[in-house]
C-alpha positions as CSV (number, residue, x, y, z in Angstrom):
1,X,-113.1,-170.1,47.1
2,X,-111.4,-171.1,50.4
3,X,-108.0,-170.8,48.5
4,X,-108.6,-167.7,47.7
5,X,-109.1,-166.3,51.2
6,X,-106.2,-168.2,52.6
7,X,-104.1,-166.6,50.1
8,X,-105.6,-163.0,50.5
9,X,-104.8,-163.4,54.2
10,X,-101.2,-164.4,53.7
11,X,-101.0,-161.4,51.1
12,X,-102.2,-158.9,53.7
13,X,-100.3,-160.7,56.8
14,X,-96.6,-161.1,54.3
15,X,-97.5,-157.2,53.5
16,X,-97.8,-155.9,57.2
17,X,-94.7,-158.1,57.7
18,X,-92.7,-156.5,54.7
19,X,-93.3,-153.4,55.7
20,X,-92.0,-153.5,58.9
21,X,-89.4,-155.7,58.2
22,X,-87.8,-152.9,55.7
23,X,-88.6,-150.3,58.3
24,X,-86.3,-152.1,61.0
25,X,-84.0,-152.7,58.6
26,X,-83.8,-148.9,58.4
27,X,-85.4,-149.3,54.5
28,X,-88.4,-147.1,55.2
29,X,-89.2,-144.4,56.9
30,X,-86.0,-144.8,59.1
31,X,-83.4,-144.8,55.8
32,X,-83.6,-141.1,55.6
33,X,-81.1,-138.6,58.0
34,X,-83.1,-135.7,60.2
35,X,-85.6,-133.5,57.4
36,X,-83.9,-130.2,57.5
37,X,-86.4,-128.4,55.2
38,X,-90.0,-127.5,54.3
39,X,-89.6,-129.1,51.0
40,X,-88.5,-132.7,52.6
41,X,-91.8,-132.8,54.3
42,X,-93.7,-134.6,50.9
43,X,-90.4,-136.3,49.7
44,X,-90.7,-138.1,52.8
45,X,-94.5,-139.1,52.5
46,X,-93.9,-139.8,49.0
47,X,-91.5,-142.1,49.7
48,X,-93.5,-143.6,52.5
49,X,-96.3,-144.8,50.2
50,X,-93.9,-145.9,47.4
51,X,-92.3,-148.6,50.1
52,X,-96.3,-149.3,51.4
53,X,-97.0,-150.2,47.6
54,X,-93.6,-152.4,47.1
55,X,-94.2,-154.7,49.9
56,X,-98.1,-155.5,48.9
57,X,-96.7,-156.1,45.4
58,X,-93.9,-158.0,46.7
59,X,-96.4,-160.0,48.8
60,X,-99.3,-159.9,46.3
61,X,-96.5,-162.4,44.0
62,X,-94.4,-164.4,46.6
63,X,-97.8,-165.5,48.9
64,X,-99.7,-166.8,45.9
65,X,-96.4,-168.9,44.9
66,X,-95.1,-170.3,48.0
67,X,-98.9,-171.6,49.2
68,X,-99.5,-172.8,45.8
69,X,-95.8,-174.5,46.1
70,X,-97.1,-176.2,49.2
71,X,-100.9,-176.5,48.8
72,X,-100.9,-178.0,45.0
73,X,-97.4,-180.1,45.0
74,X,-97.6,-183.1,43.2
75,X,-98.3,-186.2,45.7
76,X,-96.5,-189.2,46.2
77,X,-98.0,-191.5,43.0
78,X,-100.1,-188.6,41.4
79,X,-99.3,-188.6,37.6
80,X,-102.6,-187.2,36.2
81,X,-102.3,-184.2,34.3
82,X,-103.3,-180.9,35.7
83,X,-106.6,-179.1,35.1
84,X,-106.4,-177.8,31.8
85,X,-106.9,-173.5,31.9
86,X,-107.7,-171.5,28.9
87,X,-107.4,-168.2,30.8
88,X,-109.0,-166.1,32.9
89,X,-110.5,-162.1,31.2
90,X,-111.5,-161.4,34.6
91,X,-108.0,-161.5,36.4
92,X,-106.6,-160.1,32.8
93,X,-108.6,-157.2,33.0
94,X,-107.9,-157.0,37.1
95,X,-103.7,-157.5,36.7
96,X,-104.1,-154.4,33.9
97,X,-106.2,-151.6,35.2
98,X,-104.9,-152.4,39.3
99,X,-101.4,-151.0,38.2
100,X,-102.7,-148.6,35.8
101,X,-104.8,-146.9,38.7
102,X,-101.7,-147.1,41.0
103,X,-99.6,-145.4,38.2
104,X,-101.8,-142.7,38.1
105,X,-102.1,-142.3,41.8
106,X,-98.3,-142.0,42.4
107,X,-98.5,-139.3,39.1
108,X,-100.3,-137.1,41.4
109,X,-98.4,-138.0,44.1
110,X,-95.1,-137.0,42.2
111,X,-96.3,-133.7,40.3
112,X,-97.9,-132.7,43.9
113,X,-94.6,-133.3,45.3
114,X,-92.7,-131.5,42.5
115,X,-95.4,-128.5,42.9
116,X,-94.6,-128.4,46.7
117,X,-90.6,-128.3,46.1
118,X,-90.7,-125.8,43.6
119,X,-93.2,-123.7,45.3
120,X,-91.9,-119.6,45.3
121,X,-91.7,-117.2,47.8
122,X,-91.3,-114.2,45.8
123,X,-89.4,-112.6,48.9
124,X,-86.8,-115.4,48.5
125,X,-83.0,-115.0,49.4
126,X,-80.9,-115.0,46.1
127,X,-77.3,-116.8,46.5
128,X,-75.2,-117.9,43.5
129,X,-73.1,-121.2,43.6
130,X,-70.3,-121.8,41.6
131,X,-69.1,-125.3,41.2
132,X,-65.9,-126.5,39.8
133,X,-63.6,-129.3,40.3
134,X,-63.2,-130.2,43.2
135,X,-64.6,-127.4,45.2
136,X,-68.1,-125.0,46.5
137,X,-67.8,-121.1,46.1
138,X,-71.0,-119.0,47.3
139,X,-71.6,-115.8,46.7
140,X,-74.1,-113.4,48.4
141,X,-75.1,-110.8,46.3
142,X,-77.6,-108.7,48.3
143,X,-74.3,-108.3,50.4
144,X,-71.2,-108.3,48.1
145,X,-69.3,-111.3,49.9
146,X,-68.1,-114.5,48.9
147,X,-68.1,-117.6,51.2
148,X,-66.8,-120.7,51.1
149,X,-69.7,-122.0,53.4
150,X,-72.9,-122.0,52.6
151,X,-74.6,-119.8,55.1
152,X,-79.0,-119.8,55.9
153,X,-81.4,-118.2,57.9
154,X,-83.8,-121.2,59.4
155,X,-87.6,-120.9,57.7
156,X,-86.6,-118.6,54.9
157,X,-86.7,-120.0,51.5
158,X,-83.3,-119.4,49.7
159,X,-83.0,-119.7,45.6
160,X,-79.3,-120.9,44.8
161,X,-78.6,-119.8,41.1
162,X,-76.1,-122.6,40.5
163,X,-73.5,-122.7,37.5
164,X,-70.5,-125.0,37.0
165,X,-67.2,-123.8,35.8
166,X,-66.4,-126.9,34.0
167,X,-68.1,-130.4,34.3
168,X,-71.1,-131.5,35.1
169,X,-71.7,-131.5,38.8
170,X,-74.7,-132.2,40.9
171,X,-75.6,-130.5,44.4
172,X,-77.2,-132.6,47.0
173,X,-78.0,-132.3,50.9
174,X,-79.3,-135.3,51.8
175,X,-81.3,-133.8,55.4
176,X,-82.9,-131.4,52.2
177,X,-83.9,-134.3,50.3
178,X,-83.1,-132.2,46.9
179,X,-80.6,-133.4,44.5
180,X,-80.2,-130.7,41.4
181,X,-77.6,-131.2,38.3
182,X,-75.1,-128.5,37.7
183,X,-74.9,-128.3,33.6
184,X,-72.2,-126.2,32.3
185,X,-73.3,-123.3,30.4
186,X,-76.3,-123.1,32.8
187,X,-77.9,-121.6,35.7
188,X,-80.3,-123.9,37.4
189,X,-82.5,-122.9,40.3
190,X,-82.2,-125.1,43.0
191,X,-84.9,-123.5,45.6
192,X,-84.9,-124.7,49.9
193,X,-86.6,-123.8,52.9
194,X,-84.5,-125.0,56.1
195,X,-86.5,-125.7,58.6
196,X,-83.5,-127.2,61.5
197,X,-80.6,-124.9,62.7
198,X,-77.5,-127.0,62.2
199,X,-74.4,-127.9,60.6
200,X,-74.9,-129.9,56.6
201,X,-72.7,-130.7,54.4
202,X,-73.3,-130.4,50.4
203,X,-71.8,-133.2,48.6
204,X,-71.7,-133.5,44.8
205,X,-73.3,-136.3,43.6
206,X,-72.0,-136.7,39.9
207,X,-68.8,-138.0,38.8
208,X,-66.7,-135.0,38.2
209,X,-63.3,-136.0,38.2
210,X,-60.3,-137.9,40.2
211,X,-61.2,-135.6,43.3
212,X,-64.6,-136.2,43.2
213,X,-64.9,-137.6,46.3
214,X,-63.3,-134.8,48.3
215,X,-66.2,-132.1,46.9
216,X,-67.9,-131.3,49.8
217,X,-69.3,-128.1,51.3
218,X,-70.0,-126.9,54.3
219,X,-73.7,-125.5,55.5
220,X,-74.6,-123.8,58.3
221,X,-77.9,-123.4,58.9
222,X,-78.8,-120.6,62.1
223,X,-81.4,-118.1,63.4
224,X,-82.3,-115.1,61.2
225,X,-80.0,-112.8,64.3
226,X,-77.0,-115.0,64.2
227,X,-77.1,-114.8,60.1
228,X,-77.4,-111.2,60.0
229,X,-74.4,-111.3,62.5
230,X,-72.7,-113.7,60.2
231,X,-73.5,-111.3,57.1
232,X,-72.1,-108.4,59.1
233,X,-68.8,-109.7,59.8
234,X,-67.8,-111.0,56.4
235,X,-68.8,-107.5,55.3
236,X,-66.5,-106.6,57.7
237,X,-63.7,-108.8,57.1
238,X,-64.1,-108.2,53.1
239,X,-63.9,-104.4,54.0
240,X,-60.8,-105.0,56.0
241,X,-58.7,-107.2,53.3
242,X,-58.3,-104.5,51.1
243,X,-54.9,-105.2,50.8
244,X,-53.0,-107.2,47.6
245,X,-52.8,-110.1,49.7
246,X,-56.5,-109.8,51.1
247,X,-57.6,-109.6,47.5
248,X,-55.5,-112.3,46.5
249,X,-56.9,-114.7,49.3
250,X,-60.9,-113.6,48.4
251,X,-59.9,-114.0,45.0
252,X,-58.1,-118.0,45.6
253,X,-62.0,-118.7,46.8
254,X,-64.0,-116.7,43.9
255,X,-61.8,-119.0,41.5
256,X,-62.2,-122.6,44.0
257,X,-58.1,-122.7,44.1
258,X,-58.4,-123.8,47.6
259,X,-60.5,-127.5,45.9
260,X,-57.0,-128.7,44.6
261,X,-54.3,-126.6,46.2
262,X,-54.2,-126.8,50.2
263,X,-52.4,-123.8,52.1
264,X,-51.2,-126.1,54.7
265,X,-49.4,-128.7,53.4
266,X,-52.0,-131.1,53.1
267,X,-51.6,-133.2,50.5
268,X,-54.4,-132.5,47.4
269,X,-54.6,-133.1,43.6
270,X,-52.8,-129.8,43.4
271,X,-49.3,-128.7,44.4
272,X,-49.8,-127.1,48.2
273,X,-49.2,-123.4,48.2
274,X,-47.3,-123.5,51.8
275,X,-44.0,-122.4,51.7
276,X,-44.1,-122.6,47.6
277,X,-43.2,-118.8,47.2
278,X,-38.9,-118.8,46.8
279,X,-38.3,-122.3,47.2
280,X,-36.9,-124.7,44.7
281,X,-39.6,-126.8,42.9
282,X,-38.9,-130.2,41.5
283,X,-40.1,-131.1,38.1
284,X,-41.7,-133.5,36.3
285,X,-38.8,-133.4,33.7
286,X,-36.0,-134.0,36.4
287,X,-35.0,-130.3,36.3
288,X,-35.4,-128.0,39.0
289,X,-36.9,-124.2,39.1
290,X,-37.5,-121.7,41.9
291,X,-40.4,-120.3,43.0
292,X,-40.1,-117.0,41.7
293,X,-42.8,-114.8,40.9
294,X,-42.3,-115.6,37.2
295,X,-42.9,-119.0,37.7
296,X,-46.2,-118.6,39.9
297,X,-47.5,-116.2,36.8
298,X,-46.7,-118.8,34.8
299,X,-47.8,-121.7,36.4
300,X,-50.9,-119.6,36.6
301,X,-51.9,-118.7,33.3
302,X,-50.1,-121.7,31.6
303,X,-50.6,-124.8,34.0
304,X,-48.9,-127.1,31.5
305,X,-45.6,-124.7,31.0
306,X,-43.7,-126.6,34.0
307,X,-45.5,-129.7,35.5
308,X,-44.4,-129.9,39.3
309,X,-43.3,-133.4,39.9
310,X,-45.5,-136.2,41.2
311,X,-48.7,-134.6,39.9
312,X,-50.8,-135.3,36.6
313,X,-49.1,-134.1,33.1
314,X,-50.5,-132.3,31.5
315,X,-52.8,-130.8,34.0
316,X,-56.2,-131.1,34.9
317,X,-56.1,-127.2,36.6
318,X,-57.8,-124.5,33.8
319,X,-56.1,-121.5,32.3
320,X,-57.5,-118.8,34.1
321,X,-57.8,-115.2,32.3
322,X,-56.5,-113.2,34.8
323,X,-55.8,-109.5,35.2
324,X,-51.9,-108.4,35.9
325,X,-53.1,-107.0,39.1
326,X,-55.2,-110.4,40.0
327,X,-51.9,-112.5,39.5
328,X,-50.2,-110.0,41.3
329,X,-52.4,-109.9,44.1
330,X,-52.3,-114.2,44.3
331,X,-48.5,-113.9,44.8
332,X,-48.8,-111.4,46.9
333,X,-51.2,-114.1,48.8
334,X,-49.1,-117.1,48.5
335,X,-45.9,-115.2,49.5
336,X,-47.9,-115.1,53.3
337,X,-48.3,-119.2,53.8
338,X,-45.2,-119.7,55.5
C-alpha cells in the first residue's frame, strides 16, 4: 500500500509541475495572442482544461515508470524470478471507464463551446468575403462599398458570408480564436463578436497556391462612432470615383487584382501594373510587344495569349468575363500608375 501512496504523490506533485512547466514555456494559457472576441472567451477555457488533463495523464504514466525503475530494479545478485501476475479486473475496469468519463466530459465541453461560438444575434452585421488567390475583398452590403480591409464595430457580432473564387482557402484571426474553411462553390458563415479595438490581421490558413504565404488581410477593429465615420467616407469616396478610372480601381479590388499584380512596382506573382500602359513588354517567347490597349484587353481576358517574361507559363491568373466597358474602365485605371 505504501507504494501506492508514494506513487499518487509523485503523480499529483509531476502534474502540478507539468502544468506549470508548459505554462512558462508559453504552452498553456500564455501560447495564445490578446482574445479579441466574445467567442475566444470558452476557446480559451477549453483549452485550459485540455492542457490540465495532458499533464495528469502525462504524469499519471511517467511517475509510475520512473519510481518503479528505481524502486523494483533488479539488485546486485538477485536472479529470482518476479512475482508471477495474472491481471488485475479492478485496474482493467478503472484504466476503461476513467477515460471514458473524461471523454464525455470534454464532449460537453466542446459542443458547449461550439454552442457559444455559433451563438446568433439576430441583429447581426452582414459582410461578404471573397477569397481568391492570393488576396481578401470585403464587401459591405448594408452600405454598397467594397474594402480591401476588413472593417468592425467593437461588441457587435458580425456574420462574414465567405465564398472563394477558386481554391480552397481557410480564414483565420488568431486574437479571434476562429479558423473557418473557405470551399468553392460555397458560402460558409463564419460569425465574431470583437471585443478589443485594434489592428488584426486575417491570414489564410490552407495551402492555396505559390503565394500562399503573402494572403493576408488587414482588420481594423474601432468604436461603433469611428466605424460609422469610416462607413461614411468610403460612401463618400465610392460616390466620388465615378469616373472610368475610379471604376476601374474599385473594380481591380472587387476582382482581388491587387493579390498578384502590385501598382508600385513591387515585385508579386503577377506582372506590376506601374508604368505597364505604352511601354514595351518582354516576352516569354523572346519577342517583344507594347503595351497597348489591345494587349491589356487581351492579357485580360486571355492570360495565356502572351506570357510576360519571367513569370509562370501558362498562367495561374483566371479568365475573367468581363464587360467591354469593365476592360475599358481597368485601362483606363492602369493608364494612371505612372
Amino acid at each position: 500500500m505504501i507504494h501506492f501512496v508514494i506513487v499518487g504523490l509523485l503523480v499529483v506533485v509531476m502534474t502540478v509541475l507539468t502544468y506549470f512547466g508548459l505554462d512558462a514555456a508559453g504552452l498553456a494559457d500564455q501560447m495564445h495572442p490578446v482574445a479579441a472576441s466574445a467567442q475566444s472567451a470558452s476557446i480559451d477555457q477549453l483549452w485550459h482544461w485540455e492542457v490540465m488533463v495532458v499533464s495528469f495523464l502525462f504524469s499519471l504514466i511517467v511517475a509510475p515508470i520512473i519510481y518503479s525503475l528505481i524502486v523494483f530494479r533488479q539488485k546486485k545478485g538477485e536472479m529470482k524470478d518476479g512475482e508471477h501476475m495474472e491481471g488485475n479486473t479492478n485496474l482493467e475496469i478503472g484504466w476503461t471507464v476513467g477515460p471514458l468519463i473524461i471523454v464525455v466530459v470534454f464532449a460537453y465541453l466542446g459542443a458547449y463551446s461550439l454552442g457559444e461560438v455559433r451563438r446568433v444575434d439576430p441583429e447581426a452585421l452582414v459582410i461578404n468575403v471573397k477569397a481568391r488567390q492570393f488576396t481578401w475583398t470585403f464587401e459591405y452590403p448594408e452600405y454598397g462599398i467594397v474594402s480591401e480591409e476588413l472593417h468592425l464595430p467593437v461588441d457587435k457580432q458580425v456574420v462574414l458570408k465567405m465564398e472563394s473564387a477558386d481554391v480552397i482557402h481557410s480564414f483565420w484571426v488568431p486574437e479571434f480564436r476562429l479558423k473557418q474553411d473557405i470551399v468553392p462553390g460555397r458560402v460558409t458563415e463564419y460569425r465574431v463578436t470583437p471585443t478589443l479595438e485594434g489592428n488584426y490581421k486575417v491570414r489564410c490558413t490552407e495551402l492555396c497556391g505559390m503565394s500562399h504565404y503573402s494572403m493576408e488581410g488587414p482588420i481594423v477593429v474601432s468604436s461603433q462612432a469611428d466605424y460609422d465615420a469610416w462607413i461614411m467616407e468610403q460612401q463618400a469616396l465610392a460616390a466620388a470615383a465615378q469616373t472610368p478610372e475610379g471604376q476601374g480601381k474599385l473594380l481591380t479590388v472587387r476582382n482581388g487584382c491587387i493579390g498578384c499584380h502590385s501598382v508600385d512596382g513591387t515585385p508579386m506573382t503577377g506582372p506590376t501594373w506601374f508604368n505597364l500602359a505604352g511601354s514595351e513588354v518582354a516576352l516569354a517567347d523572346g519577342t517583344t510587344v507594347i503595351a497597348d490597349d489591345a494587349f491589356l484587353a487581351e492579357s485580360i481576358l486571355d492570360p495565356n495569349a502572351k506570357i510576360v517574361a519571367g513569370f509562370q507559363s501558362p498562367s495561374v491568373m483566371p479568365p475573367y468575363a468581363l464587360t467591354d466597358e469593365e476592360i475599358a474602365n481597368l485601362i483606363a485605371y492602369i493608364k494612371t500608375l505612372k
